[in-house]
C-alpha positions as CSV (number, residue, x, y, z in Angstrom):
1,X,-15.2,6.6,3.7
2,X,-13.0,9.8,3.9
3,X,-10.4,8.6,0.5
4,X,-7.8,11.4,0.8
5,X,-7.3,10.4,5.0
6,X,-7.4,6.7,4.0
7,X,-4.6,7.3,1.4
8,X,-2.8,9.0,4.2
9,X,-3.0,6.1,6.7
10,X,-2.3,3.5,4.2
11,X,1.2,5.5,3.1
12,X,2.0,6.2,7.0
13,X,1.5,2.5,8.0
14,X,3.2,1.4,5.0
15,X,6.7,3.6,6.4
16,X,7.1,1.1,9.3
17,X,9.1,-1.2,7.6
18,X,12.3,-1.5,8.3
19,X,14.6,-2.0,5.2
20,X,19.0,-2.6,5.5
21,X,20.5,0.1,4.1
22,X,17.4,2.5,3.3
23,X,14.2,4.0,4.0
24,X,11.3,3.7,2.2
25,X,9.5,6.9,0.7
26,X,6.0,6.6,1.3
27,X,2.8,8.8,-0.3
28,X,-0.6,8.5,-0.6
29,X,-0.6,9.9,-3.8
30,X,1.4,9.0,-7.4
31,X,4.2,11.5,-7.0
32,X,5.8,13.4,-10.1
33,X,9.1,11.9,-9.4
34,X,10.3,9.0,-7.4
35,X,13.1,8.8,-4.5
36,X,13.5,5.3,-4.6
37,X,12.2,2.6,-3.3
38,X,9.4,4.0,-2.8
39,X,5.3,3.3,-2.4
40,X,2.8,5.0,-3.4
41,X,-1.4,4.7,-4.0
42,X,-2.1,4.2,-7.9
43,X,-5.3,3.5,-8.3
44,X,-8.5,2.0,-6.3
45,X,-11.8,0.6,-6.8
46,X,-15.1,1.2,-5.0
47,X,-17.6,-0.9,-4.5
48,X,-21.0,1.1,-3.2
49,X,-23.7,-0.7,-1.0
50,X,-22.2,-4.0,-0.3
51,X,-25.0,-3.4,2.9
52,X,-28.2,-1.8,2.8
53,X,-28.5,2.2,4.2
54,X,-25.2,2.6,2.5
55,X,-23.5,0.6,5.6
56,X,-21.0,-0.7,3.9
57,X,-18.5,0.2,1.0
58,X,-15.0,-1.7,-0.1
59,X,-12.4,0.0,-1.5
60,X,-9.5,-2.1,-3.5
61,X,-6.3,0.2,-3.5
62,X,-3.5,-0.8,-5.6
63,X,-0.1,0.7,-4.3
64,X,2.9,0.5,-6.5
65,X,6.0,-0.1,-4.7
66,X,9.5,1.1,-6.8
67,X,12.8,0.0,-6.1
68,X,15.9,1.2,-8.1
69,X,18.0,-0.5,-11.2
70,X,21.4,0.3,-10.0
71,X,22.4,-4.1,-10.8
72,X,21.0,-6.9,-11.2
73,X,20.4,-8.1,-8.2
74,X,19.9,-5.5,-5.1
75,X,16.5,-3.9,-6.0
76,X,15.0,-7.4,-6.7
77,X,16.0,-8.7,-3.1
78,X,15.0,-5.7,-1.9
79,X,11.9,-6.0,-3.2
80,X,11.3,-9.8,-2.8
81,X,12.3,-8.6,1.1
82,X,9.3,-5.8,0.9
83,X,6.6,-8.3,-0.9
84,X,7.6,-11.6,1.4
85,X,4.2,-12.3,3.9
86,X,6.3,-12.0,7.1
87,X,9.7,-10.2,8.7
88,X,10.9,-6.6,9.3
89,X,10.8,-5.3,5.8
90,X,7.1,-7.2,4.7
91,X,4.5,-4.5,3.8
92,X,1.6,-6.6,4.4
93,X,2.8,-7.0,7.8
94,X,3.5,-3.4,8.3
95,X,0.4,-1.9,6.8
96,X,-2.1,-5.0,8.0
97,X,-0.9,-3.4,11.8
98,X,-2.7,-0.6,11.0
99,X,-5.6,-3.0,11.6
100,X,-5.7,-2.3,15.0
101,X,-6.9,-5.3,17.5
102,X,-10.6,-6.4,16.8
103,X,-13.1,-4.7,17.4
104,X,-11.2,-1.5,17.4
105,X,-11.6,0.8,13.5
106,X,-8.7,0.2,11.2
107,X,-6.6,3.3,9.7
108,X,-6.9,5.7,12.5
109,X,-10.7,5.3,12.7
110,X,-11.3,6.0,8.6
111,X,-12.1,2.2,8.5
112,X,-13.5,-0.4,9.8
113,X,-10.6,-2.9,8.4
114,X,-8.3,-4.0,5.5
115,X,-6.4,-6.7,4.4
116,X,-3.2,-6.8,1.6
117,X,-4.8,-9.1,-0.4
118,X,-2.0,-10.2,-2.9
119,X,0.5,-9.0,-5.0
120,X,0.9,-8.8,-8.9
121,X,2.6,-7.1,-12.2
122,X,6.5,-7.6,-10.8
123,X,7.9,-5.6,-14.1
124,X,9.4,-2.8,-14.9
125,X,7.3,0.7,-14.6
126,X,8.2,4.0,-16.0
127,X,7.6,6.8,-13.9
128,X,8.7,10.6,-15.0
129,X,10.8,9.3,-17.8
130,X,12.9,6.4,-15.7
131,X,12.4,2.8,-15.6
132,X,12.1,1.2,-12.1
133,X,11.6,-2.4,-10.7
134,X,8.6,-3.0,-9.1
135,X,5.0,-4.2,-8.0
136,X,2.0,-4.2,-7.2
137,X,0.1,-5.0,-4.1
138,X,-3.9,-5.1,-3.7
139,X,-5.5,-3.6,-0.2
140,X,-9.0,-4.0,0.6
141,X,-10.5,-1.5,2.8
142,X,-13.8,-1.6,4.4
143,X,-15.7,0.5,5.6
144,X,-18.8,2.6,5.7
145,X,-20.3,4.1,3.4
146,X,-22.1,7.0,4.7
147,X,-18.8,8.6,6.5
């Protein structure tokens, strides 16, 4: 599986949420500073050969998604708005519709599907010398292994 295009797709379908009162930044790649909120690709996992002839290889991605401090209380509903399983600001729904309908390859053809599998580590993350709110959500990506 082409990584570097799959990062791409992930950050691009990731963008499509709609948020009240902002945009979310969206990269493929952990950035060297942070306009927030903001997602990003922090790390994945590779699992080789899950089918014989190298048919077959998962990828777990973790993206990191970082909201701002500014009170109490607005960057935590924004982000329990961005990690909720359903409406116009969830990620999982926004990045699973890169999915495409069955049969069809997932992430602009660099996959054969994904899933957002769950969500974890809702702390506080330094990045570049400033403490954000934020997360973590798990994406499994599928697809083969000779490509």
């Amino acid at each position: 599986m082409d990584i570097a295009n799959i990062r791409k797709q992930l950050a691009g379908a990731a963008s499509a949420v709609s948020l009240p009162n902002a945009s979310l930044t969206c990269t493929g790649y952990i950035p060297d500073g942070v306009n927030v909120p903001c997602l990003f690709i922090a790390d994945y996992v590779i699992e080789y050969d899950k089918a014989m002839n190298r048919a077959l290889d998962t990828i777990t991605f973790t993206a990191r998604v970082l909201v701002g401090r500014a009170d109490d209380m607005s960057g935590q509903s924004l982000l329990d708005a961005m990690l909720s399983g359903a409406g116009p600001s969830s990620l999982k729904l926004a990045i699973e519709a890169a999915r495409r309908p069955a049969g069809s390859p997932a992430l602009g053809g660099y996959a054969h599907d994904l899933r957002v599998t769950r969500v974890q580590g809702l702390r506080l993350y330094e990045h570049a010398g400033t403490q954000y709110l934020g997360a973590e959500i798990s994406i499994d990506v599928i697809g083969d292994g000779r490509a």
